[in-house]
N, CA and C atoms as an extended XYZ file, in Angstrom:
183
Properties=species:S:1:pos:R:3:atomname:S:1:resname:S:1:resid:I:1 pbc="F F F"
N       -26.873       36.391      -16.586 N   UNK     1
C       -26.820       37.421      -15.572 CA  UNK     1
C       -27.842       38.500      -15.903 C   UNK     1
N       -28.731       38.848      -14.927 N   UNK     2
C       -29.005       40.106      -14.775 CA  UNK     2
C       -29.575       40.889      -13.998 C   UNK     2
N       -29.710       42.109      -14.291 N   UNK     3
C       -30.347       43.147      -13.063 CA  UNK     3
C       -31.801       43.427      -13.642 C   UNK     3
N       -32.735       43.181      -12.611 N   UNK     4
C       -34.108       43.872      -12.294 CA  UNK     4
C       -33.952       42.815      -13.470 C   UNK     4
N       -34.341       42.001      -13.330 N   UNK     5
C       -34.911       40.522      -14.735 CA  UNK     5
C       -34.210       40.938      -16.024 C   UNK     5
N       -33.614       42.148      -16.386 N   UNK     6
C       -33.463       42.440      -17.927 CA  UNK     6
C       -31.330       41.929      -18.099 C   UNK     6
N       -31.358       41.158      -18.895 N   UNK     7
C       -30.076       41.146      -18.967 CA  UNK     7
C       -28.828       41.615      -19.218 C   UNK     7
N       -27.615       41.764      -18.907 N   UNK     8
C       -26.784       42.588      -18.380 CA  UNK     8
C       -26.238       42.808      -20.202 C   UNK     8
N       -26.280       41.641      -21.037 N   UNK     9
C       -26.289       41.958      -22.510 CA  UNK     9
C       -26.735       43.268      -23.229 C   UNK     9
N       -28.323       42.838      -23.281 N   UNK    10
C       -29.461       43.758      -23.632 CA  UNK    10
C       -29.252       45.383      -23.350 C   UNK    10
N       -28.733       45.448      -21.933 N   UNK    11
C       -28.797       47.042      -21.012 CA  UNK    11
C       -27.313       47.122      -21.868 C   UNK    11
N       -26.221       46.248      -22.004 N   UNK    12
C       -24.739       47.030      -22.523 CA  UNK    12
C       -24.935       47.734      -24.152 C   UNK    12
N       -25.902       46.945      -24.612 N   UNK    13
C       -26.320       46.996      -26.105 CA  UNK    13
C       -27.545       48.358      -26.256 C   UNK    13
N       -27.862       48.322      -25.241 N   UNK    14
C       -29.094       49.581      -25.339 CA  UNK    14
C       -27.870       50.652      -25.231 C   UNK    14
N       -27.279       50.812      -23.990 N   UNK    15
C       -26.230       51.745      -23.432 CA  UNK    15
C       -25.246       52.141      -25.111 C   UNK    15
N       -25.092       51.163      -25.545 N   UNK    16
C       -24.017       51.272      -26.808 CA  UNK    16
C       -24.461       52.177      -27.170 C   UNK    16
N       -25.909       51.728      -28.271 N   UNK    17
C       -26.636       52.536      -28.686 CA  UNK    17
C       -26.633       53.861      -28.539 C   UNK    17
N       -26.950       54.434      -27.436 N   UNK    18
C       -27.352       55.771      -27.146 CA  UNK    18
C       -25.901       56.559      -27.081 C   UNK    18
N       -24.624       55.592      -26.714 N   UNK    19
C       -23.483       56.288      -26.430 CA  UNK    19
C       -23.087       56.977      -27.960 C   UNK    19
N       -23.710       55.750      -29.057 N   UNK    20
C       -23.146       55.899      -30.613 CA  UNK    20
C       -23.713       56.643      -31.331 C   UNK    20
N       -24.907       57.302      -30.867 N   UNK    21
C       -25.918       58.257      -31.534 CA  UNK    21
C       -25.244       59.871      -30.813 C   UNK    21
N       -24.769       59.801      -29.292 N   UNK    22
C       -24.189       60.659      -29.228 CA  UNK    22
C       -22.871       61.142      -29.657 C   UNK    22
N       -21.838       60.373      -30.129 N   UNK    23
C       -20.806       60.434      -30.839 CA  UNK    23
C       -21.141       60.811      -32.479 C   UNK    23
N       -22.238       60.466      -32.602 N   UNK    24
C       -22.481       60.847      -33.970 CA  UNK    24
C       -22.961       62.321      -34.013 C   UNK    24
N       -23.898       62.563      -32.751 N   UNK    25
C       -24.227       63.806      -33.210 CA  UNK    25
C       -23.211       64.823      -32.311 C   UNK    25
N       -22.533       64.237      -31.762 N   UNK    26
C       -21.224       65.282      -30.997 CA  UNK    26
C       -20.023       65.403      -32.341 C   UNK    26
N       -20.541       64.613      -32.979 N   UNK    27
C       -18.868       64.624      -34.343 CA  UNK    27
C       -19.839       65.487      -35.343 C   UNK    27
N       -21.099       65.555      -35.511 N   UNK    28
C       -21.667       66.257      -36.892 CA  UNK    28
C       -21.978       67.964      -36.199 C   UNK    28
N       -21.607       67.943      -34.686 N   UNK    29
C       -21.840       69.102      -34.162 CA  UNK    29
C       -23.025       69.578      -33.801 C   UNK    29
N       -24.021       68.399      -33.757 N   UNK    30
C       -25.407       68.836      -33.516 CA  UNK    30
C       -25.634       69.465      -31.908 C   UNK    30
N       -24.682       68.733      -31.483 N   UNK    31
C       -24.690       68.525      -29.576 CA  UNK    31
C       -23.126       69.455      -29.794 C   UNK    31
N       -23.333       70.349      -28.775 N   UNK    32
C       -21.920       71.253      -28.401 CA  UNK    32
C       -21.200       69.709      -27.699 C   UNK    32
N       -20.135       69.663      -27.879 N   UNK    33
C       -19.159       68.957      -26.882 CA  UNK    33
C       -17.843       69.248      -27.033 C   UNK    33
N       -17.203       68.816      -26.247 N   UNK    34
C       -15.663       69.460      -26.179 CA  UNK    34
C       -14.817       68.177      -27.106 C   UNK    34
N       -13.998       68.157      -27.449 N   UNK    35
C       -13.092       67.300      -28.167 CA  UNK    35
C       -12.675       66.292      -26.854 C   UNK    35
N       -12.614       66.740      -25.964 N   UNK    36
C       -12.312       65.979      -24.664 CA  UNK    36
C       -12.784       65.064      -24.360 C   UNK    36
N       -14.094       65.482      -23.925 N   UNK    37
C       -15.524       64.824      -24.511 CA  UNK    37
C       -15.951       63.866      -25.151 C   UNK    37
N       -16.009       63.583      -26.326 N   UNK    38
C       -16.228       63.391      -28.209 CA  UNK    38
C       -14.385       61.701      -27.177 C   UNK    38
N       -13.571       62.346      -27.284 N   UNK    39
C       -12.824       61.142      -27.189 CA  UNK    39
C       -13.082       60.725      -25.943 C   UNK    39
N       -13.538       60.843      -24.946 N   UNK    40
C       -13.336       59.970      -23.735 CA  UNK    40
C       -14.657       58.708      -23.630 C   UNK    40
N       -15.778       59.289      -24.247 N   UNK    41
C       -16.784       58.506      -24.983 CA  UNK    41
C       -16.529       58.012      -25.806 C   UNK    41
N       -15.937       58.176      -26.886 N   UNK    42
C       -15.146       57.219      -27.770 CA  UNK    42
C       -14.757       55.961      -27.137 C   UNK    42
N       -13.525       56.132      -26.317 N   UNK    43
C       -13.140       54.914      -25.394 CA  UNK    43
C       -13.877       54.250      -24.575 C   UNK    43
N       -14.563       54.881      -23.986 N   UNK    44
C       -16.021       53.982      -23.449 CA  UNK    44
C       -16.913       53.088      -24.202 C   UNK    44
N       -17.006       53.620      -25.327 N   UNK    45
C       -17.475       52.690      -26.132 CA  UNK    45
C       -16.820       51.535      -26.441 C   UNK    45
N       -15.556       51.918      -26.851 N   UNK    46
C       -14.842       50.782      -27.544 CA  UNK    46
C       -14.512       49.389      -26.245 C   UNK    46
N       -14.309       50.035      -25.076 N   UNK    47
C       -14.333       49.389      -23.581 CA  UNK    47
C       -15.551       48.072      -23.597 C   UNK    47
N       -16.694       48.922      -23.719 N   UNK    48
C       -18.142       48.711      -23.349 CA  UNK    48
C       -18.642       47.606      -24.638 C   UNK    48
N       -18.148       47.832      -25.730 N   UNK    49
C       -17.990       46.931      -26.908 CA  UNK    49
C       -17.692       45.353      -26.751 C   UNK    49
N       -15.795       46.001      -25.991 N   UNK    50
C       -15.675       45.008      -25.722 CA  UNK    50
C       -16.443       43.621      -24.696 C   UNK    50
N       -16.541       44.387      -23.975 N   UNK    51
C       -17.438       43.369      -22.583 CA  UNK    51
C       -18.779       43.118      -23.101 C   UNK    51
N       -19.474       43.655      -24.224 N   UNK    52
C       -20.789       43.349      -24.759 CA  UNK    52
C       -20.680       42.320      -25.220 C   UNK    52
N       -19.229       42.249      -26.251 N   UNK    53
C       -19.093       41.391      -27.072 CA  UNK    53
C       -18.999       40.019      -26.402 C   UNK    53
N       -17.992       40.149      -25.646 N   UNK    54
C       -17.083       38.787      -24.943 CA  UNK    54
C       -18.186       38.249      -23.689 C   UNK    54
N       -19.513       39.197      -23.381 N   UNK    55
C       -20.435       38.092      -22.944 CA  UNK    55
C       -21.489       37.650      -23.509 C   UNK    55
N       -21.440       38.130      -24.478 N   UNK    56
C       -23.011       37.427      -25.597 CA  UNK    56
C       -22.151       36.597      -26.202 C   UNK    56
N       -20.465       35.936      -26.448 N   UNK    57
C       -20.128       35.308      -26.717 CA  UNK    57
C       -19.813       33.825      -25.776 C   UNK    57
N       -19.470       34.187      -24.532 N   UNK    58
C       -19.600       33.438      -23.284 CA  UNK    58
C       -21.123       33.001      -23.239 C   UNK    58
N       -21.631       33.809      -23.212 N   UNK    59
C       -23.323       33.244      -22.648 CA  UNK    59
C       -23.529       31.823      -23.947 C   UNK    59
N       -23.362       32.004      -25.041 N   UNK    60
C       -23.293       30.887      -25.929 CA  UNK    60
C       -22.820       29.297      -25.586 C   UNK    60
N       -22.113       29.454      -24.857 N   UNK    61
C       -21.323       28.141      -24.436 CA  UNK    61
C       -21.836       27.678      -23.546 C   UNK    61
């Protein structure tokens, strides 16, 4: 699967990325964020993890 030729993998794994650099610098306090914040991105990630995971594992088969 994907959008504009790049695959829907690749874009969840880029997206991770940038979500996990902001959790890092929202937890070391570099970036103001609210605790609200800091956890609701948390769960997005762990969401977004999941479905990264379970189709680069599907696409295998």
């Amino acid at each position: 699967m994907t959008i504009a030729g790049v695959p829907i993998i690749l874009l969840l794994g880029i997206t991770l990325f940038l979500l996990l650099i902001f959790q890092l610098m929202s937890g070391l306090r570099i970036i103001k964020a609210s605790f609200a914040t800091h956890k609701k991105v948390g769960m997005l990630v762990v969401i977004l993890a999941m479905v990264h995971g379970l189709l680069a594992i599907t696409s295998n088969m």
